[in-house]
C-alpha positions as CSV (number, residue, x, y, z in Angstrom):
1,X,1.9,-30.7,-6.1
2,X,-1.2,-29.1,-7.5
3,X,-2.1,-27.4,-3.9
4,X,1.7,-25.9,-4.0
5,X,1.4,-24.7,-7.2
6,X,-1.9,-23.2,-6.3
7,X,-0.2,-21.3,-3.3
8,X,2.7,-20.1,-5.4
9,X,0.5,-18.8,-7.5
10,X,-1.5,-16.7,-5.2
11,X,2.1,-15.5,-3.5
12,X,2.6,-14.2,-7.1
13,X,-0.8,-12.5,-7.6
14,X,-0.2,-11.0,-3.8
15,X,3.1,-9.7,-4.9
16,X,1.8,-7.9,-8.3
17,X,-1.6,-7.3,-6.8
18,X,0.1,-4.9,-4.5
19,X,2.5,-3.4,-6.7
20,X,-0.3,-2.6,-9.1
21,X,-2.7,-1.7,-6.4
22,X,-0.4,1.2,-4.6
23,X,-0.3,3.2,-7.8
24,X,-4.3,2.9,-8.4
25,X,-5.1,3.5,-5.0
26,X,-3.1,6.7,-5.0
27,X,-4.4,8.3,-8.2
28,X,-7.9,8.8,-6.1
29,X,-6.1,10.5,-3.0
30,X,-4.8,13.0,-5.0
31,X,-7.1,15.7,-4.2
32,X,-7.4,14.7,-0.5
33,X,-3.3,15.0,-1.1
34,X,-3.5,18.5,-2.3
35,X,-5.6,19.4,0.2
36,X,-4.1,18.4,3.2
37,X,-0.6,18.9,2.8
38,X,-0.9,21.5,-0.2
39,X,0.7,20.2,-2.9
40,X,0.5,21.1,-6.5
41,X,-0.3,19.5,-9.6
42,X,3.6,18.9,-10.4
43,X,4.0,17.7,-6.5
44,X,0.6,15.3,-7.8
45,X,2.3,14.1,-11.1
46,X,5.5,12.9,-9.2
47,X,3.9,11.4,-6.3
48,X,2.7,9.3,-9.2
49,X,5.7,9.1,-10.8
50,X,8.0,8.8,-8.4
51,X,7.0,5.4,-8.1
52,X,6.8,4.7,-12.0
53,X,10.7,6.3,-12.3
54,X,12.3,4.5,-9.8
55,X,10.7,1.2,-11.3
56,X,11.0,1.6,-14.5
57,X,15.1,2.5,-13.9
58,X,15.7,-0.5,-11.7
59,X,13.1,-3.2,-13.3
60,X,16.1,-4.6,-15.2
61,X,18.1,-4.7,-12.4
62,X,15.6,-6.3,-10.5
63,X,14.6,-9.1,-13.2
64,X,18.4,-10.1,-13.4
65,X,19.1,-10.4,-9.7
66,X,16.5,-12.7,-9.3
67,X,17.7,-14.9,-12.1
68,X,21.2,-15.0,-10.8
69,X,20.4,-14.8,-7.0
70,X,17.3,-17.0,-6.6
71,X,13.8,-15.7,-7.6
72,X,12.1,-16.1,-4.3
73,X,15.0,-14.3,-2.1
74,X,14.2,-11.5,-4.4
75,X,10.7,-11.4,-4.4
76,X,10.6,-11.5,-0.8
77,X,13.6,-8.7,-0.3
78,X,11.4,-7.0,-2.8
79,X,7.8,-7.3,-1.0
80,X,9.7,-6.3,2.1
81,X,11.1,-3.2,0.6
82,X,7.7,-2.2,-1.0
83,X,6.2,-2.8,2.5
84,X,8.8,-0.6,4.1
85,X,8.1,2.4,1.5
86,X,4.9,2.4,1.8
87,X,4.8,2.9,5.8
88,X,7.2,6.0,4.5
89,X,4.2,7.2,2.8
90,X,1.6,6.6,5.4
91,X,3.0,8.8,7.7
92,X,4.7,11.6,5.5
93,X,4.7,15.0,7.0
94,X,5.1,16.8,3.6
95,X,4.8,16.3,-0.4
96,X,8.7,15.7,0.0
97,X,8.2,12.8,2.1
98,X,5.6,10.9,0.4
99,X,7.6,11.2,-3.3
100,X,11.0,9.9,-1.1
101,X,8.5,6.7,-0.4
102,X,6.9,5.9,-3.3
103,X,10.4,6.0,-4.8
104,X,11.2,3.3,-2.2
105,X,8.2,1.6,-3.4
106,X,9.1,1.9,-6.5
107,X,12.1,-0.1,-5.6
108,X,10.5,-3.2,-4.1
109,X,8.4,-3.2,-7.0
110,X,11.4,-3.4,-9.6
111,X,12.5,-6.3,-7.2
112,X,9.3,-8.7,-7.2
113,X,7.3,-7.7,-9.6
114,X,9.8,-9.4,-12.5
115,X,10.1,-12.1,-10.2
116,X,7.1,-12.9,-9.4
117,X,6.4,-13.5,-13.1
118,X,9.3,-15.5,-12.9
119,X,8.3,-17.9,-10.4
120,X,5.1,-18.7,-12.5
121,X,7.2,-19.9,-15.3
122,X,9.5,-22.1,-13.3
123,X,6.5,-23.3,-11.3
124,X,4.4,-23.7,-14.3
125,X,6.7,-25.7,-17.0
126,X,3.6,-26.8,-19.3
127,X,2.8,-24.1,-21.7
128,X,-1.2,-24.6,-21.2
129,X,-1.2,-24.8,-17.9
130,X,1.5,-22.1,-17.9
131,X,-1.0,-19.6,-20.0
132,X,-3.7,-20.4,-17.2
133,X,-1.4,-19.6,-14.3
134,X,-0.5,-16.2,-16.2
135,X,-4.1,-15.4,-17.1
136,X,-5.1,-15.5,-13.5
137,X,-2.0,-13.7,-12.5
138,X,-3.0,-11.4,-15.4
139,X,-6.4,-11.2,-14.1
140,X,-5.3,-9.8,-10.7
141,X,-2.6,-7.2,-12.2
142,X,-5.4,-6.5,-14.3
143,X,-7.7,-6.3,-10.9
144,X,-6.1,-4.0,-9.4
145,X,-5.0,-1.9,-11.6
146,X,-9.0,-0.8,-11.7
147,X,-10.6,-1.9,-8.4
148,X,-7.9,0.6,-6.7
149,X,-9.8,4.1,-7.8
150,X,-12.6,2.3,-6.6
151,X,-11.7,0.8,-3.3
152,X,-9.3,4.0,-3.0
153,X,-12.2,6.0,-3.3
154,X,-14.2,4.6,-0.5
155,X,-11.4,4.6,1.8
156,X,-10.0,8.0,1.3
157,X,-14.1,8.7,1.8
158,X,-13.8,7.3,5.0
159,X,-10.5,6.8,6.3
160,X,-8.4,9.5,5.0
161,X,-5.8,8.9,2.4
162,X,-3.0,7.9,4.9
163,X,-5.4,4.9,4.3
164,X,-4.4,3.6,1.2
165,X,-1.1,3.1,2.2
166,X,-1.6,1.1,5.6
167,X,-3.6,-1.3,3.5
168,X,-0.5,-2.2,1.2
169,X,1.4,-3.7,4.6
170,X,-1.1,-6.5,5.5
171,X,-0.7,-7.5,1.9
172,X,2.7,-7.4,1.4
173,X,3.3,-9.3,4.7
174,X,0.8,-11.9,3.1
175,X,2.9,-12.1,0.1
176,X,6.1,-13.1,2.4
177,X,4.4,-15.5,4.0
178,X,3.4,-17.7,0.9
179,X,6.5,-17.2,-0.9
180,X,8.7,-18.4,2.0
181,X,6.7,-21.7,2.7
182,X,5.7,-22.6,-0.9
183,X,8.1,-21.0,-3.4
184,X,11.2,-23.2,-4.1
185,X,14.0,-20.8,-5.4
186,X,15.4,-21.4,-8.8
187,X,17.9,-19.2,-10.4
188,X,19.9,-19.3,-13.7
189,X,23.7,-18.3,-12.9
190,X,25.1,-20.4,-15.2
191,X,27.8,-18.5,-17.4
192,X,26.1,-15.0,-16.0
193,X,27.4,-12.4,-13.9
194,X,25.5,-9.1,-12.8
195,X,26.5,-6.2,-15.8
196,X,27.3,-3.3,-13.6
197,X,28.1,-0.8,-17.0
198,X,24.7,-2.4,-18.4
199,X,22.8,-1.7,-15.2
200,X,24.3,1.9,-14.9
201,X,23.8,2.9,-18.5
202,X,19.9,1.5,-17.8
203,X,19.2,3.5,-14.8
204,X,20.7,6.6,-16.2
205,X,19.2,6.3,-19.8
206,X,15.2,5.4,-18.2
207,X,15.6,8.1,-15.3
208,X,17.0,10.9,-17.7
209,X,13.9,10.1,-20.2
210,X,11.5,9.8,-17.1
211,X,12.4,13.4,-15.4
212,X,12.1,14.5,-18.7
213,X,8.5,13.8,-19.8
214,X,7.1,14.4,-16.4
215,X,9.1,17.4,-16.2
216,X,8.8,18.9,-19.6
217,X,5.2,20.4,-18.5
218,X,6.6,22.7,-16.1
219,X,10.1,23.7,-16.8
220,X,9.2,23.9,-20.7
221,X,9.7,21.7,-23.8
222,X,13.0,23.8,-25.1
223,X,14.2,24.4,-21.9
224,X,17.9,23.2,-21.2
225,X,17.3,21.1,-18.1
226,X,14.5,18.9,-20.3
227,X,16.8,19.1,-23.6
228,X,20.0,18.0,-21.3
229,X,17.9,15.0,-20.0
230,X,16.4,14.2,-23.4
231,X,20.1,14.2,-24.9
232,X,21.5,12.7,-21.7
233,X,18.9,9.5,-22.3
234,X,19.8,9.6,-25.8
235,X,23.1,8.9,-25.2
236,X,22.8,6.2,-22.7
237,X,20.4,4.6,-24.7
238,X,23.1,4.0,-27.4
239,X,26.2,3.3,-24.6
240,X,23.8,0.3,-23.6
241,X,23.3,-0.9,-26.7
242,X,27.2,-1.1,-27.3
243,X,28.2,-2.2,-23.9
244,X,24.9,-4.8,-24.2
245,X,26.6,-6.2,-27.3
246,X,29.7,-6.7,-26.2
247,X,29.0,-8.4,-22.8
248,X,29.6,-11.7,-22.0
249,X,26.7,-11.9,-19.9
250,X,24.3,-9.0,-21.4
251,X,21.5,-7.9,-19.1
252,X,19.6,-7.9,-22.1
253,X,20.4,-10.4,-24.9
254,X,19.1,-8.6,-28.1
255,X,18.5,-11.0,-29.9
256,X,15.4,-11.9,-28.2
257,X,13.7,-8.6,-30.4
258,X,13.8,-10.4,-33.4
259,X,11.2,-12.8,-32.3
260,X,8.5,-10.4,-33.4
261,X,5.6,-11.7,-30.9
262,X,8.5,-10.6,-27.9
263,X,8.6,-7.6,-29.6
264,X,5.4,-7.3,-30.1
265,X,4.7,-8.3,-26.6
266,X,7.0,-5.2,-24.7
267,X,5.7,-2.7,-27.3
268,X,1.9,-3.4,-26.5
269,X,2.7,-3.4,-22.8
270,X,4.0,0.6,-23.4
271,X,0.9,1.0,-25.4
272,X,-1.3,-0.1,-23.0
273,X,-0.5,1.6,-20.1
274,X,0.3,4.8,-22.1
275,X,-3.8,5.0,-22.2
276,X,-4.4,3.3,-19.0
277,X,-2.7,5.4,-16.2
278,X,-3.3,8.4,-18.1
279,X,-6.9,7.6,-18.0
280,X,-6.9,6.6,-14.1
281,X,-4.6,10.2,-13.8
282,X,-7.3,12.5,-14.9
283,X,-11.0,10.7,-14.9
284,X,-11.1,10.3,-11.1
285,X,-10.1,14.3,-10.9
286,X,-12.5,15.0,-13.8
287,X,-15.1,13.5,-11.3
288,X,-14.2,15.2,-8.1
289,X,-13.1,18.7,-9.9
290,X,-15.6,19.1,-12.9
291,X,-18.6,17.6,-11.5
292,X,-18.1,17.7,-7.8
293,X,-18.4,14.3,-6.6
294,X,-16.5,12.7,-3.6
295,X,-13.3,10.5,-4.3
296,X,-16.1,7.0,-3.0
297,X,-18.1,8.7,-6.3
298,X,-15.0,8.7,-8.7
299,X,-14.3,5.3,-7.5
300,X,-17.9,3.9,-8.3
301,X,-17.5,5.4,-11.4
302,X,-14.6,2.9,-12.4
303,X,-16.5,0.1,-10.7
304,X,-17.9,-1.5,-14.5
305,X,-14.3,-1.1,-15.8
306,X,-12.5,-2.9,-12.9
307,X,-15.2,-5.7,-12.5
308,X,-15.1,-6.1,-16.6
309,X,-11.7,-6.1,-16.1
310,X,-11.5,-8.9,-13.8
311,X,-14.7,-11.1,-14.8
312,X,-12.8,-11.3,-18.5
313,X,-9.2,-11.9,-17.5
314,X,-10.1,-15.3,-16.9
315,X,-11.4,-16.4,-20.3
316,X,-8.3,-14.7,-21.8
317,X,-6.0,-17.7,-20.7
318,X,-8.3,-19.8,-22.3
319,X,-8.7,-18.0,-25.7
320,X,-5.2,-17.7,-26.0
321,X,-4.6,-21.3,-25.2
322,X,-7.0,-22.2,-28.6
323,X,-5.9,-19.3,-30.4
324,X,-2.7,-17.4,-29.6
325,X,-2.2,-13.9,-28.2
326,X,-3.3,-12.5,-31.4
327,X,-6.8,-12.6,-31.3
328,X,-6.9,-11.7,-27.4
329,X,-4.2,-8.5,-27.6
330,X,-5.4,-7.7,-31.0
331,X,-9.3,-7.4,-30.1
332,X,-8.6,-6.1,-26.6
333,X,-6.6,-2.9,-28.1
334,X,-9.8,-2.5,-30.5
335,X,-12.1,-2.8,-27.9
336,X,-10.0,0.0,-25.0
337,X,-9.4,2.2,-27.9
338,X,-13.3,2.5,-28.7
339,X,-14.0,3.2,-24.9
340,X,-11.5,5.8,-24.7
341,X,-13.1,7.6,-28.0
342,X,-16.4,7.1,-25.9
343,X,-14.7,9.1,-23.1
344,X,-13.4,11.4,-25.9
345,X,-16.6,12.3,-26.4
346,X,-17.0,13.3,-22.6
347,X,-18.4,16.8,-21.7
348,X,-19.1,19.0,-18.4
349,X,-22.6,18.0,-18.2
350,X,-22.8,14.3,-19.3
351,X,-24.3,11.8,-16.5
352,X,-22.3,9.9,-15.0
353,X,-24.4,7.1,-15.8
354,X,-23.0,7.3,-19.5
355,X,-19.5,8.1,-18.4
356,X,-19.4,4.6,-16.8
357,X,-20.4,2.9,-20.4
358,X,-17.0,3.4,-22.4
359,X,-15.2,2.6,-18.8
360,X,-17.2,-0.3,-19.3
361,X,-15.9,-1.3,-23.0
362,X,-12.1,-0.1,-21.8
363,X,-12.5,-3.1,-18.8
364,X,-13.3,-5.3,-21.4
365,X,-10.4,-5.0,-23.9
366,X,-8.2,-4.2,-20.8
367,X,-9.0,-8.0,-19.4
368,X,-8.3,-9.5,-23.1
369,X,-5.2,-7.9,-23.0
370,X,-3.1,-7.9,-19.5
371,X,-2.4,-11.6,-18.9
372,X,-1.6,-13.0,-23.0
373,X,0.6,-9.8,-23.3
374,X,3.0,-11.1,-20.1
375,X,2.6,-14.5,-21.5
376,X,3.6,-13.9,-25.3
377,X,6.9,-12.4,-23.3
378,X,7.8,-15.3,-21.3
379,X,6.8,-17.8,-23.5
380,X,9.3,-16.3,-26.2
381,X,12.4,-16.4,-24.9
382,X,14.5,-19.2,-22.9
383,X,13.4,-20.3,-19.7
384,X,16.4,-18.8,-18.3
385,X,15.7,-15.4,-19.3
386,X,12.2,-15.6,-17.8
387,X,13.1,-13.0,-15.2
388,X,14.6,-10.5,-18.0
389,X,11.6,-10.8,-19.9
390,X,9.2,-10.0,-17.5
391,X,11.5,-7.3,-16.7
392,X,11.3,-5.9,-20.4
393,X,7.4,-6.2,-20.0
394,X,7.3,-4.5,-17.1
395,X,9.9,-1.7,-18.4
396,X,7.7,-1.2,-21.3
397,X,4.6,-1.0,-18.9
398,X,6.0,1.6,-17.0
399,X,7.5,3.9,-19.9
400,X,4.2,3.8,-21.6
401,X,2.8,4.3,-18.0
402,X,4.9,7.7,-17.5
403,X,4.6,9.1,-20.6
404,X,0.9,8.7,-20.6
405,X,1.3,11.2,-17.2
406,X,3.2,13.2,-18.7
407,X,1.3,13.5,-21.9
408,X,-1.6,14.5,-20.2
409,X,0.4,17.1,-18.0
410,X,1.3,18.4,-21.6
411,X,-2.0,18.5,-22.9
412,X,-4.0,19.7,-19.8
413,X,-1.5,20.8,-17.4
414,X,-1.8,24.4,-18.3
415,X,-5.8,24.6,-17.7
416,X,-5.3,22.3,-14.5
417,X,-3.0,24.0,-12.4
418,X,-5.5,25.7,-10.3
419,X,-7.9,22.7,-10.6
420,X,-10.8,25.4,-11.4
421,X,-11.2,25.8,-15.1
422,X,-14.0,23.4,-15.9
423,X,-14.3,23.8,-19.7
424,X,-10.2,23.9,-19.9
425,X,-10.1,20.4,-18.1
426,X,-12.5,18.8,-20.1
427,X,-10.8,20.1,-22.9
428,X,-7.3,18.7,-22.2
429,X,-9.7,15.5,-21.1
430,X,-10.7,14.9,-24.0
431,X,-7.6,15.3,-26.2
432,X,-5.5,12.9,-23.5
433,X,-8.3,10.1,-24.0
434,X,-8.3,10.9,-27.7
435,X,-4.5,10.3,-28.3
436,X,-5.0,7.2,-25.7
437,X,-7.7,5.6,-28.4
438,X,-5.1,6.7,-30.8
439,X,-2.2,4.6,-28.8
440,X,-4.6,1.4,-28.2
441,X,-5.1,1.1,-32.1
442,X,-1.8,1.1,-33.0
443,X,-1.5,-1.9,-30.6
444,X,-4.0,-3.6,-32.0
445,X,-2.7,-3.4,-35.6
446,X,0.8,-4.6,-34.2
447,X,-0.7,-7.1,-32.5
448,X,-2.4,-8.2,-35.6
449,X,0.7,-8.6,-37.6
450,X,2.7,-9.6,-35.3
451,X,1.4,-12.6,-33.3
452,X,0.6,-14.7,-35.9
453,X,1.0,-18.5,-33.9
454,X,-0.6,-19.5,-31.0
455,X,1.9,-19.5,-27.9
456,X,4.7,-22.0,-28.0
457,X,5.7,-23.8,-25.6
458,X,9.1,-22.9,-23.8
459,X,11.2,-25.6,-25.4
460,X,10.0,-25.1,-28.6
461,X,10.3,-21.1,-27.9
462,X,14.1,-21.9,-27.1
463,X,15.5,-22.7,-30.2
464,X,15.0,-19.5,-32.1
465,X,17.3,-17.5,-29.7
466,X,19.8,-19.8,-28.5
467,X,22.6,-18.0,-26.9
468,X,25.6,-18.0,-29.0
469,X,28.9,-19.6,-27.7
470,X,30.0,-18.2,-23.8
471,X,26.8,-17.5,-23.2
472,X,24.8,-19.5,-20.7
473,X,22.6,-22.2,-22.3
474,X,20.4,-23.4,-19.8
475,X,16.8,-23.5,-20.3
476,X,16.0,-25.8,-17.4
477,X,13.9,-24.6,-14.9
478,X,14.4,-26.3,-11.1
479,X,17.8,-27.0,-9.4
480,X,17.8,-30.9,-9.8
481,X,16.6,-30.6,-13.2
482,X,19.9,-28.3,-14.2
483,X,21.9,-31.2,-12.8
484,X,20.3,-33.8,-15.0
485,X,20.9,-31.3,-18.1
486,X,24.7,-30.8,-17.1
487,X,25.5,-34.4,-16.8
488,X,23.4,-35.0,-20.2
489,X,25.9,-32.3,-21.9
């Protein structure tokens, strides 16, 4: 039982080690990118962003068809999907091209990353051997999310940057592999059905918001394309909340946010990556552009912060198991918000050498944080809503994630566009990193109110939001075990 467990959870860590991977990878072929099929800095923000869009709009889609139609169908379907986009992107002709398939990618992403998350907590039913499981899983999101600039670096060096993109198929095929021998489905269908005007409103509201921050750069703040989307997200935002509240089988049961650690938990996440990807956005062309290096440089230069990164992840799970999420989310926030004033403090002419020692601190406080923030989530709600919580995470990872772009197209965009003003970049550098350090001390003061108890364990986690009447119940987590629930009702 132990070996299975232990190959279920490396299918999982495949599946979000690749997701996270892609979008790392990519952020150091960007100048390669603009070189070789010309595209511009907008072209560069949505070849990031493509991907971020079309995940963020479809991660709650994704996180309830695998609870009602079997985690492990959909984390394969989603694997192969992310596979399929990313052979799109290897061998795009044009800017045009590549966006189309990291938007594909971006689609098998919103598949299995929620359910790989999933998977851990039916897999994993013991809350501390639960918060190990999701600390190593936390350790490889964590992983790749920083060891991509640097591997990406090396191999756009040396292999070009269709590169990058070959290496996500081996991976994904991997990924399959485990989950289809090891993974036994589980679902929770019980009293649910999929909530088409939910879904709809979702997409709408998170794409409208999306084109809107990434665009607001370029077509202007006050133009009315960007107002229309802002209003347009605005007002989808509030349909959901209606039609949410009046379902029968709500894709998103609200009353999970008053649990304050849940909320906690998907507010952080945005946080987090708000500072993060805006960080891996500009550092890595602050490298190459400012000081001249090659993309293998700018990826050595985030080689302390991804092996921090990783080397901590692992003693997260266990200082969250003894003391909760605060202490770990709390102190990690501290910690990535003093490395980003470090980098703050960056100019033209500092050595490299002392670039890498705030990258250093950020890898740090970005291992205490990744895996407890993903297992406050699913430790907070009902085992049967483990796939829409990791879905919320995930949504609030990758708003904070495309805002932080678009932030930093906003504050540096203008001085960037030619990708020759030295002094403008640093500049716009330094005010992204300082609203980042901003961003990741907020967290850390929510996180200290907020998570107050050490994680719960999911029965005891239940109670507090228990569906009201019509609403599924179920909280079991295996096929025979819902049987044995049924016949005890």
């Amino acid at each position: 039982m132990q070996v299975t467990r232990t190959w279920v959870l490396a299918a999982a860590c495949l599946g979000t080690f690749m997701a996270i991977l892609d979008t790392s990878l990519v952020t150091l072929g960007l100048r390669a990118i603009q070189d070789d099929i010309g595209a511009g800095l907008s072209a560069l923000q949505w070849i990031v962003d493509a991907y971020n869009l079309i995940y963020a709009a479809l991660i709650l889609t994704g996180a309830t068809l695998a609870d009602l139609y079997g985690r492990r169908r959909i984390f394969v379907i989603g694997c192969v999907t992310f596979a399929f986009g990313s052979a799109v992107c290897a061998l795009a002709p044009n800017a045009s091209v590549l966006i189309a398939g990291r938007g594909i990618a971006g689609a098998g992403a919103a598949l299995e990353l929620p359910a790989a998350l999933a998977i851990l907590a039916v897999a994993y039913p013991d809350a501390g051997e639960r918060s190990r499981a999701i600390a190593i899983w936390g350790g490889t999101n964590g992983l790749a999310m920083a060891v991509g600039p640097t591997l990406g670096g090396l191999m756009v060096s040396q292999l070009g940057w269709r590169s990058v993109f070959y290496l996500i198929l081996p991976v994904a095929a991997l990924a399959v592999v485990l989950a289809r021998r090891f993974v036994e489905e589980s679902s929770a269908r019980e009293g649910r059905h999929l909530d088409l005007p939910g879904q709809a409103l979702a997409i709408v509201a998170l794409t409208a918001l999306c084109f809107g921050v990434i665009e607001g750069s370029n077509l202007g703040w006050t133009s009315s394309v960007i107002l229309n989307c802002f209003a347009l997200a605005a007002v989808a935002a509030a349909a959901f909340v209606v039609v949410e509240r009046r379902s029968t089988s709500p894709m998103v049961p609200f009353d999970v946010f008053r649990n304050r650690a849940f909320s906690a938990s998907v507010t952080d996440a945005g946080l987090m990556t708000f500072s993060v990807y805006g960080l891996l956005f500009v550092v890595p062309l602050y490298v190459q552009i400012v000081r001249g290096q090659s993309p293998a440089t700018a990826g050595l230069v985030l080689l302390p912060m991804s092996v921090t990164l990783f080397v901590v992840s692992f003693f997260a799970g266990k200082l969250v198991a003894a003391h909760g999420p605060r202490v770990a989310i709390a102190s990690g926030m501290t910690l990535t918000g003093l490395g980003l004033t470090g980098l703050a403090m960056v100019g033209a002419g500092t050595p490299l050498t002392l670039v890498t020692a705030p990258l250093f601190v950020v890898g740090v406080g970005l291992g205490l944080i990744t895996g407890p923030i993903a297992n406050a989530a699913v430790a907070n709600v009902p085992a049967a809503r483990a796939g829409m919580a990791s879905g919320l995470v995930n949504v609030g990872r990758l708003i904070g994630a495309t805002l932080g772009i678009g932030v930093l197209g906003l504050v540096f965009g203008g001085a960037s566009k030619t990708f020759g003003d030295a002094s403008g970049f640093v500049a716009g550098m330094r005010a992204a990193c300082a609203m980042g350090a901003a961003a990741q001390f907020l967290g850390a003061a929510i996180a200290f109110v907020c998570f107050r108890e050490p994680v719960r364990s999911s029965a005891a986690a239940t109670a507090p939001y228990a569906p009201s009447a019509g609403r599924a119940r179920s909280t079991v987590r295996h096929p025979q075990a819902q049987e044995m629930h049924r016949a005890s009702d």
